[in-house]
Backbone as CSV, one residue per row, in Angstrom:
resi,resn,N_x,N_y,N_z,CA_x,CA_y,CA_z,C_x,C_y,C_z
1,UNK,-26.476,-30.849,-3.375,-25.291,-30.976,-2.551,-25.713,-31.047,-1.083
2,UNK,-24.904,-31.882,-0.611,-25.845,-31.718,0.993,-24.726,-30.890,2.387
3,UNK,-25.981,-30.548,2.822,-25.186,-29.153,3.501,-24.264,-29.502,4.707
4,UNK,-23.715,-30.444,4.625,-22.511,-31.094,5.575,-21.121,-30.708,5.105
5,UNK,-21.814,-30.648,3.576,-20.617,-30.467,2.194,-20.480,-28.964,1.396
6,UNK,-21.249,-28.222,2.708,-21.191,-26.767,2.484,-20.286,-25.672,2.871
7,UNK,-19.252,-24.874,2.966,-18.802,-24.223,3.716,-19.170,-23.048,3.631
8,UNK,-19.713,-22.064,3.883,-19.605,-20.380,4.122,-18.712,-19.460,4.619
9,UNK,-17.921,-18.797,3.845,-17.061,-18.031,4.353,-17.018,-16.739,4.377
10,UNK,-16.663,-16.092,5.340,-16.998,-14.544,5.243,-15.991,-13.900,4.210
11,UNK,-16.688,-12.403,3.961,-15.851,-11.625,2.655,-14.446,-11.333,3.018
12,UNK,-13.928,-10.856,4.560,-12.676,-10.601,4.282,-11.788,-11.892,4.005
13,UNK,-12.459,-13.443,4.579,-11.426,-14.144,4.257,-11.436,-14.908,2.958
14,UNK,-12.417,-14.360,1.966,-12.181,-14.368,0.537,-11.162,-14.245,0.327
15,UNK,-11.653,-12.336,0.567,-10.769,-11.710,0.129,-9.427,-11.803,0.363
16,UNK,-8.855,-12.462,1.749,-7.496,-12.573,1.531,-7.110,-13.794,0.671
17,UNK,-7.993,-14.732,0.630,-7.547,-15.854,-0.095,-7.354,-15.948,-1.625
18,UNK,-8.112,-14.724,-2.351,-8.796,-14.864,-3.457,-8.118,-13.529,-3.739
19,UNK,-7.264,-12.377,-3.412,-7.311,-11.180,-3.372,-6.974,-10.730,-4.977
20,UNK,-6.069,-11.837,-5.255,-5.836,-10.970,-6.640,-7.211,-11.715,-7.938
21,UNK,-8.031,-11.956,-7.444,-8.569,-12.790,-8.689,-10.392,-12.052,-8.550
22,UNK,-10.713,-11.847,-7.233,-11.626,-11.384,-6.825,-12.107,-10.043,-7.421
23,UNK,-13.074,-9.827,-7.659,-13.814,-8.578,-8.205,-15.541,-8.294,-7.906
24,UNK,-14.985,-7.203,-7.315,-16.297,-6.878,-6.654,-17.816,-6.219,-7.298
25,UNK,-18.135,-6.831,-8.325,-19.290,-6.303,-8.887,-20.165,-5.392,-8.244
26,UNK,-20.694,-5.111,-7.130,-21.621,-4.160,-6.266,-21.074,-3.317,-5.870
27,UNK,-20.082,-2.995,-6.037,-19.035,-1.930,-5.540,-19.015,-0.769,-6.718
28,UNK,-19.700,0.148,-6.831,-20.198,0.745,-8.270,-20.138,2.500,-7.791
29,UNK,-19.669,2.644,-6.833,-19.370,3.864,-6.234,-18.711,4.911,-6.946
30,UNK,-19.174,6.364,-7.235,-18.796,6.826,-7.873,-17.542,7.272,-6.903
31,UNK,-17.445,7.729,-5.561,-15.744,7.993,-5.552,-15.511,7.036,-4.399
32,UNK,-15.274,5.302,-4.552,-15.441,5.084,-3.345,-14.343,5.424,-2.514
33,UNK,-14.123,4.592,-1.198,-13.258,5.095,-0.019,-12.274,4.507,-0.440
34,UNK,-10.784,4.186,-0.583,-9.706,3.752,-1.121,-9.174,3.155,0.054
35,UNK,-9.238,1.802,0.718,-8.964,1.507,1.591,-8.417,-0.308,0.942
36,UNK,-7.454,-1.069,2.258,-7.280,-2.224,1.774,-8.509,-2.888,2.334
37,UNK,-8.878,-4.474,1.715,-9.858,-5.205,1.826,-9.482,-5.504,2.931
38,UNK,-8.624,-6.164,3.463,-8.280,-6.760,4.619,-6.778,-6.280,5.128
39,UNK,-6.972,-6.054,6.943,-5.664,-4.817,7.252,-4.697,-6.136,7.756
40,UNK,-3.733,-6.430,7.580,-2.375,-6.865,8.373,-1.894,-6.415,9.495
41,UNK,-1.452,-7.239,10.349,-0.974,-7.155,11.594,0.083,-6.530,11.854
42,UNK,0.889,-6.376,10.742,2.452,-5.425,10.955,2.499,-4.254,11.015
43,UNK,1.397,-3.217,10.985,1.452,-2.016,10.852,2.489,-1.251,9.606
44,UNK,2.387,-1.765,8.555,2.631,-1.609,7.386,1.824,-0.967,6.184
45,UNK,1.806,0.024,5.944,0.743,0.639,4.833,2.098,1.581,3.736
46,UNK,1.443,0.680,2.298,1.993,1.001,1.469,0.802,1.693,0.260
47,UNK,1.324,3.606,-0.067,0.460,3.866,-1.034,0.831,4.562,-2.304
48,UNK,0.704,3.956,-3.696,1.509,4.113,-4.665,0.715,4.748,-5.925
49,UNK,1.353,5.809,-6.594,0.399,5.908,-7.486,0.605,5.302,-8.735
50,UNK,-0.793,4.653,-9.062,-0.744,3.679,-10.107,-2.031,4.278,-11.390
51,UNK,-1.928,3.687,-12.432,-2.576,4.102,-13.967,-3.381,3.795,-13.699
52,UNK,-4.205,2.726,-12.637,-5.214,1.933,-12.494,-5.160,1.875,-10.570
53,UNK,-6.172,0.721,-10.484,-6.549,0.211,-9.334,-5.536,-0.419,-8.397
54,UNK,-4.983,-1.340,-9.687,-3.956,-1.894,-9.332,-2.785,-1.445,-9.961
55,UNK,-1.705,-2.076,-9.348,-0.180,-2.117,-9.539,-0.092,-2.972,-10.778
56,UNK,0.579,-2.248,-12.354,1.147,-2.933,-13.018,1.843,-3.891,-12.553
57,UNK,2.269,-5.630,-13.075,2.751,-6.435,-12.670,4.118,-6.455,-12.382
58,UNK,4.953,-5.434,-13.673,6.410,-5.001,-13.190,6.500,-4.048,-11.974
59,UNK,5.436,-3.441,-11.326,5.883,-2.519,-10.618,5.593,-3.229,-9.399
60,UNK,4.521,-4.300,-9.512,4.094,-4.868,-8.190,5.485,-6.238,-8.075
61,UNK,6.004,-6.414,-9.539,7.241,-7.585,-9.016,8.075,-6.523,-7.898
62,UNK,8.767,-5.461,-8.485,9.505,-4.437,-8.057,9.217,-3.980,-6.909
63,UNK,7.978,-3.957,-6.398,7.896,-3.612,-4.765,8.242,-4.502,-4.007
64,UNK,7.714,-6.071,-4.654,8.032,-7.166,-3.984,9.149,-7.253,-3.152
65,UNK,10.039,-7.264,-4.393,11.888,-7.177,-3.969,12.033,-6.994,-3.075
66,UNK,11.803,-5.563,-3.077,11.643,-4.283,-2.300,11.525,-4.388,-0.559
67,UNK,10.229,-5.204,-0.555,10.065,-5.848,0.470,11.193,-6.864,1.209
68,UNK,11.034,-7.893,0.058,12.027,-8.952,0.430,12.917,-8.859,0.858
69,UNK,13.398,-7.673,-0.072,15.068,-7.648,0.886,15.300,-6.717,1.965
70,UNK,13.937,-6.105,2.723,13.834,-5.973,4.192,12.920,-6.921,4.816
71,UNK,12.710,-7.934,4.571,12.339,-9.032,5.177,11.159,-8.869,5.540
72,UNK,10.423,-8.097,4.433,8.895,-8.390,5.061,8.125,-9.068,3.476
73,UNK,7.111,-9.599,3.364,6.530,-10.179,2.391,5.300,-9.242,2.148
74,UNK,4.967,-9.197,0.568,3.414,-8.455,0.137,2.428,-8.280,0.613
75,UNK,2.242,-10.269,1.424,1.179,-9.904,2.431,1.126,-9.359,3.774
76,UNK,2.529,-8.624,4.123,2.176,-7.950,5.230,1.885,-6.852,4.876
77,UNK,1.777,-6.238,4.216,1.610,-4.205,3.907,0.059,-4.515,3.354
78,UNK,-0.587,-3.166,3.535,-1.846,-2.971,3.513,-1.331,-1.967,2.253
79,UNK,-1.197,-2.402,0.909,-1.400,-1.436,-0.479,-2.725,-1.140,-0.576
80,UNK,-2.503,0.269,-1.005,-3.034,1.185,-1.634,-2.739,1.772,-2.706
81,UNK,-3.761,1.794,-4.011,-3.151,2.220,-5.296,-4.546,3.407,-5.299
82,UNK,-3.324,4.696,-5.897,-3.917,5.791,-6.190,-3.574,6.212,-7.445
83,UNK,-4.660,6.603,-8.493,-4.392,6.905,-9.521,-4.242,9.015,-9.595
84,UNK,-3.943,9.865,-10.652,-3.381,11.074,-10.768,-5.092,11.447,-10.614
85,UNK,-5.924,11.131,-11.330,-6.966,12.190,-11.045,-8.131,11.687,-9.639
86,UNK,-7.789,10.636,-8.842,-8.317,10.378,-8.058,-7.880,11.282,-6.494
87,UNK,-8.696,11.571,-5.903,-8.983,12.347,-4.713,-8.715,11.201,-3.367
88,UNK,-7.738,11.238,-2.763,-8.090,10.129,-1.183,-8.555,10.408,-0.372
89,UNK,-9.597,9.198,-0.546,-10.827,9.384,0.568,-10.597,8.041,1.706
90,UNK,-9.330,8.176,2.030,-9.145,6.914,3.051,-9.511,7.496,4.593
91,UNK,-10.254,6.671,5.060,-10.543,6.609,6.133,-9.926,5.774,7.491
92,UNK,-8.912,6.611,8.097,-8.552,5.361,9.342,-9.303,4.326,9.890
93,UNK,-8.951,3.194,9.807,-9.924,2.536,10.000,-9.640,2.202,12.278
94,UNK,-10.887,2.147,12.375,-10.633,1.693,14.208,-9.807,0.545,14.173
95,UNK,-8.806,0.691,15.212,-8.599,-0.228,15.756,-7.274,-1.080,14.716
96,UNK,-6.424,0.076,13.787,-5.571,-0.315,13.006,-4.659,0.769,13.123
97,UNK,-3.456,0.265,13.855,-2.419,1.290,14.105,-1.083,0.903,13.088
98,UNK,-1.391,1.974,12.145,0.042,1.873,10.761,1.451,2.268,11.688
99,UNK,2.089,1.876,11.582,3.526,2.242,12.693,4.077,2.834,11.059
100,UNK,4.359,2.051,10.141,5.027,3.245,9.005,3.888,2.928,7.636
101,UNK,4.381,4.225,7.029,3.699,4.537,5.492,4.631,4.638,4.998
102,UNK,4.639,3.893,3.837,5.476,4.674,2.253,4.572,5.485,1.331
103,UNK,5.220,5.987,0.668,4.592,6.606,-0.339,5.568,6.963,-1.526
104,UNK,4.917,6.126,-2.404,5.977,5.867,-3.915,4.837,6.587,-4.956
105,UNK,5.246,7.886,-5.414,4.603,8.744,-6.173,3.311,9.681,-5.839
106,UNK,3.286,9.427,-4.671,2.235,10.330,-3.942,3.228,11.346,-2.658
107,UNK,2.514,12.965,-3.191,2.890,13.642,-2.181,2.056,13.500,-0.768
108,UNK,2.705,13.673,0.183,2.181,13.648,1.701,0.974,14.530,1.762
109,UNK,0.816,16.123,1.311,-0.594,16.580,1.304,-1.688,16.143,0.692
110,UNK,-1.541,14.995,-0.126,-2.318,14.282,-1.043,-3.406,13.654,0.079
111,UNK,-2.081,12.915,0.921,-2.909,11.699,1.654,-3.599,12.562,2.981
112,UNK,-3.663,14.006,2.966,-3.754,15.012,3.808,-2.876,15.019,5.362
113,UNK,-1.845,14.844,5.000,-0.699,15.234,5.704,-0.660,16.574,6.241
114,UNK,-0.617,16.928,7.292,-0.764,18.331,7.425,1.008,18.974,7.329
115,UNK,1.888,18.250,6.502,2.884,18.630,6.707,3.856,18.342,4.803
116,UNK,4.946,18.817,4.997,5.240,18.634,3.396,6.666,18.169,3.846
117,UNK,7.173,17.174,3.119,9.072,17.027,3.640,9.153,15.997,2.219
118,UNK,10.733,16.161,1.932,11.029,15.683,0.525,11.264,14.198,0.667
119,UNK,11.686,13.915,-0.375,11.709,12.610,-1.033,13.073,11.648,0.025
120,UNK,12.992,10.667,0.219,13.988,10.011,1.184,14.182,10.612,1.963
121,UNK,13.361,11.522,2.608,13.172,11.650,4.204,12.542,11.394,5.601
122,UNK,12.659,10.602,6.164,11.892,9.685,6.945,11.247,11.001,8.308
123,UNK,9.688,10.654,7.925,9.280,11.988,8.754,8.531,11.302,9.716
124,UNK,8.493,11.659,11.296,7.150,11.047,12.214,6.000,11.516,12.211
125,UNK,4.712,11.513,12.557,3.691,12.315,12.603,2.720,11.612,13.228
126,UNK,2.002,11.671,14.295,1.417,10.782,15.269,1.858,9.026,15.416
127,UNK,2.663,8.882,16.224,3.237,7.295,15.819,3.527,6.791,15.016
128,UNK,3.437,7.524,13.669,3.307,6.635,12.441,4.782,7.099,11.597
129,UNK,5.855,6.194,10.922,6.818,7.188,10.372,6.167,7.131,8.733
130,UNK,6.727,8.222,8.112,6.460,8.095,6.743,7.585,8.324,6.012
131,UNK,7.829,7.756,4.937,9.205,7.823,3.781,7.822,7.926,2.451
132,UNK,8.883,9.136,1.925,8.112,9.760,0.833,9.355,9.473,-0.266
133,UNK,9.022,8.960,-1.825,9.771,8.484,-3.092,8.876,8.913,-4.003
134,UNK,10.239,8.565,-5.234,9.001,8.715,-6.340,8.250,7.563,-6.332
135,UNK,7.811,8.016,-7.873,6.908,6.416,-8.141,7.927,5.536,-8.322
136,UNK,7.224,4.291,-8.435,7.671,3.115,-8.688,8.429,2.839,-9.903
137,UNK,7.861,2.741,-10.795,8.492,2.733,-11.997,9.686,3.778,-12.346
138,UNK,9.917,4.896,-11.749,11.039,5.411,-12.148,12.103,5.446,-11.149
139,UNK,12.047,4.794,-9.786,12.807,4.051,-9.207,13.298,3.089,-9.646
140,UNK,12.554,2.148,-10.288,13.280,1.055,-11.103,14.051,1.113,-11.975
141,UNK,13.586,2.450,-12.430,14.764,2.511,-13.357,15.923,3.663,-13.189
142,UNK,16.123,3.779,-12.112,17.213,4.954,-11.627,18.110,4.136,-10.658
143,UNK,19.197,3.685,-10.992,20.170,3.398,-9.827,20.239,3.792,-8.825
144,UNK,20.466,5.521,-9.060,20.475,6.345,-7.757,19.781,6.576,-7.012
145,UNK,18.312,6.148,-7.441,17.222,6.303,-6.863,16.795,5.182,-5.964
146,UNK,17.192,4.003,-6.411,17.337,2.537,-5.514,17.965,2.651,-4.509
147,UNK,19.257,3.301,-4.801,20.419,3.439,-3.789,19.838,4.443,-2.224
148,UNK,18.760,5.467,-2.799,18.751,6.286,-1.634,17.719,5.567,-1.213
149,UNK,16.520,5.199,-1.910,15.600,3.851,-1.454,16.176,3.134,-0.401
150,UNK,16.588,2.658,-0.876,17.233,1.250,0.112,17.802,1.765,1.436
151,UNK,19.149,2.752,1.090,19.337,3.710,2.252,18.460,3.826,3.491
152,UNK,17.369,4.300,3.037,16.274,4.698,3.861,15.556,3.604,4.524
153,UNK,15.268,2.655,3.812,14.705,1.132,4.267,15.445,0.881,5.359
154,UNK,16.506,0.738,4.828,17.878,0.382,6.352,17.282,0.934,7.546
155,UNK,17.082,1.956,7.480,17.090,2.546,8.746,15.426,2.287,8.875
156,UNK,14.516,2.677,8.336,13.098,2.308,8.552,12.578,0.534,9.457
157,UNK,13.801,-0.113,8.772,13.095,-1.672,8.743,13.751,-2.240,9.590
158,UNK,15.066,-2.249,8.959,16.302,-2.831,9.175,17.280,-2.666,10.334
């Protein structure tokens, strides 16, 4: 092939291009750091606890929505999936200021919050706001639970 007809591209913009298909073979870490591959410009960080790495596909349609109908899209939030026996080892990264967090099935001392406040309550804590829910999946399936969801979005997004 001749190298006119070559391109090289660096890993994060694989990774955004490629994000759901990509798999990182060298990445063999026994607890690695739980961070997104590549951060977004909206100051958006979403962290959910999931069975796996990733978001089941019904739960990742269901956030979608979620999004949509506060007018932001998947690829602006920086997800994070945390599973029950995993420990977070996220590290702020420089030079990435989250303006809000959700958190759908993770308590706030988890993500080491130095603070505890319930479920659909929109809390501040250095610039950043946070709204704490359940998980995902049993939002989806609770009316009432959508209803105070959304509630809260309103005022978060909207």
């Amino acid at each position: 092939m001749n190298e006119k007809n070559q391109i090289a591209l660096e890993k994060p913009i694989l990774v955004a291009l490629y994000k759901n298909v990509l798999i990182d073979l060298g990445s063999e870490k026994e607890n690695p750091e739980l961070e997104p591959a590549v951060y977004t410009q909206k100051g958006i960080r979403v962290i959910a606890l999931s069975e796996s790495k990733q978001l089941p596909e019904n739960q990742f349609n269901f956030l979608a929505s979620i999004l949509k109908a506060c007018k932001i899209e998947v690829q602006d939030i920086d997800l994070i999936c945390l599973t029950k026996d995993q420990p977070f080892t996220y590290n702020h990264p420089e030079g990435v200021a989250y303006k809000k967090t959700l958190l759908f099935g993770v308590l706030p001392e988890a993500i080491a919050l130095p603070m505890r406040f319930p479920h659909f309550q929109i809390q501040q804590f250095e610039k950043t706001f946070y709204l704490s829910a359940p998980d995902l999946s049993s939002i989806e399936q609770d009316k009432k639970l959508k209803v105070e969801l959304w509630q809260c979005l309103q005022k978060l997004f909207i």
